[in-house]
N, C-alpha and C positions, 0 to 999 in steps of 0.2 A: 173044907170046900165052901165055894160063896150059894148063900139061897138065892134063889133064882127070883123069889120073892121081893127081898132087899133091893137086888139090882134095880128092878123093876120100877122098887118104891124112890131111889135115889135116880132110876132114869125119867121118873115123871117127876121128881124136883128140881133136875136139872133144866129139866123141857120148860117147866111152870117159871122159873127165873130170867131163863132163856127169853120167853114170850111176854113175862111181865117189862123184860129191857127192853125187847120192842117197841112195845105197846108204851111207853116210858118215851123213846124216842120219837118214835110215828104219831106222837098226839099233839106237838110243837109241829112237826114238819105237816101235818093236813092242817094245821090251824091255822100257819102262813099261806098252805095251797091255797085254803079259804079265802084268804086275805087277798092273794095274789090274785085269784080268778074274779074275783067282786072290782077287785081296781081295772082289770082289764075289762069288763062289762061297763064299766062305767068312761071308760077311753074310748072303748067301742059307741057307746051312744052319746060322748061329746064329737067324736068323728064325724058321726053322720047327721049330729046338728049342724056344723060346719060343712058340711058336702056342697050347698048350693055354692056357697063362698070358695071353695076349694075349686071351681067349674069355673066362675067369674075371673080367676086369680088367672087359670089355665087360658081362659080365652084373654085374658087382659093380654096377659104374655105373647100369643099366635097374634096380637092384633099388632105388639111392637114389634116383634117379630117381622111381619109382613111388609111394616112400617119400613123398617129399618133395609130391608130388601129392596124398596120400593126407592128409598133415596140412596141408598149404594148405586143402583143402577142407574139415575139421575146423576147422580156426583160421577160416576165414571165416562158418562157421557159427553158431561161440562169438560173435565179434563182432558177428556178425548177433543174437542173441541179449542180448548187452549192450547193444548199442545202444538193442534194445528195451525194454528194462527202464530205460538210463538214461532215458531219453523217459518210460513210465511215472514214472520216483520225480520227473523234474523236475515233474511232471504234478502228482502227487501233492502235491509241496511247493508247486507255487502257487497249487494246490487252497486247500491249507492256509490258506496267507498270507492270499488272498482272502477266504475264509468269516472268518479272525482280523479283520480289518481293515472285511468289511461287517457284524460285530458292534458296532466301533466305530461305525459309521453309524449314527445315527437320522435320526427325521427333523427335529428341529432344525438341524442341522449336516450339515453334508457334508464331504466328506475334508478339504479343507484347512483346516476350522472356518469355513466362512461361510455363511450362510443359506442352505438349499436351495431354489429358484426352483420346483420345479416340484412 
């Protein structure tokens, strides 16, 4: 039969290797935690050195921004404007053509030179 003893002795050596492979592993993995949490403290107060600048960058941007809005709405009104005017001059020019061309017309003849029917 096993002594209850024995077990005991060989379950707290098992335990004791067990916990020294922990403690083995867990002492690189908190030493980077270290490491990790010190860089990010130190990102965190180069951040908020840069904050005023990070606010200037922001409004620099809302001021092109606004900008940019500001002459869209200008340029589409230029356009709106040309286009009216092209319309007008094409208007104009086939105005033109037409009154040149029904000077040509009598009533002999008709546009393409053949006798007018009507």
């Amino acid at each position: 039969m096993v002594d209850l003893n024995l077990l005991l002795v060989f379950s707290f050596v098992i335990f004791t290797l067990l916990f020294f492979c922990f403690f083995v592993v867990m002492i690189p993995v908190v030493y980077q935690l270290v490491k990790a949490l010190s860089s990010l403290q130190r990102l965190m107060d180069t951040v908020s050195d840069f904050e005023p600048e990070v606010k200037e960058v922001k409004e620099s941007i809302r001021n092109v921004k606004n900008l940019f809005s500001k002459s869209s709405s200008s340029i589409r009104t230029n356009l709106n404007e040309a286009s009216i005017m092209t319309v007008s001059v094409a208007h104009g020019v086939l105005t033109g053509v037409k009154e040149y061309f029904s000077s040509c017309k009598t009533v002999e003849n008709s546009y393409n030179g053949k006798k007018d029917s009507g």
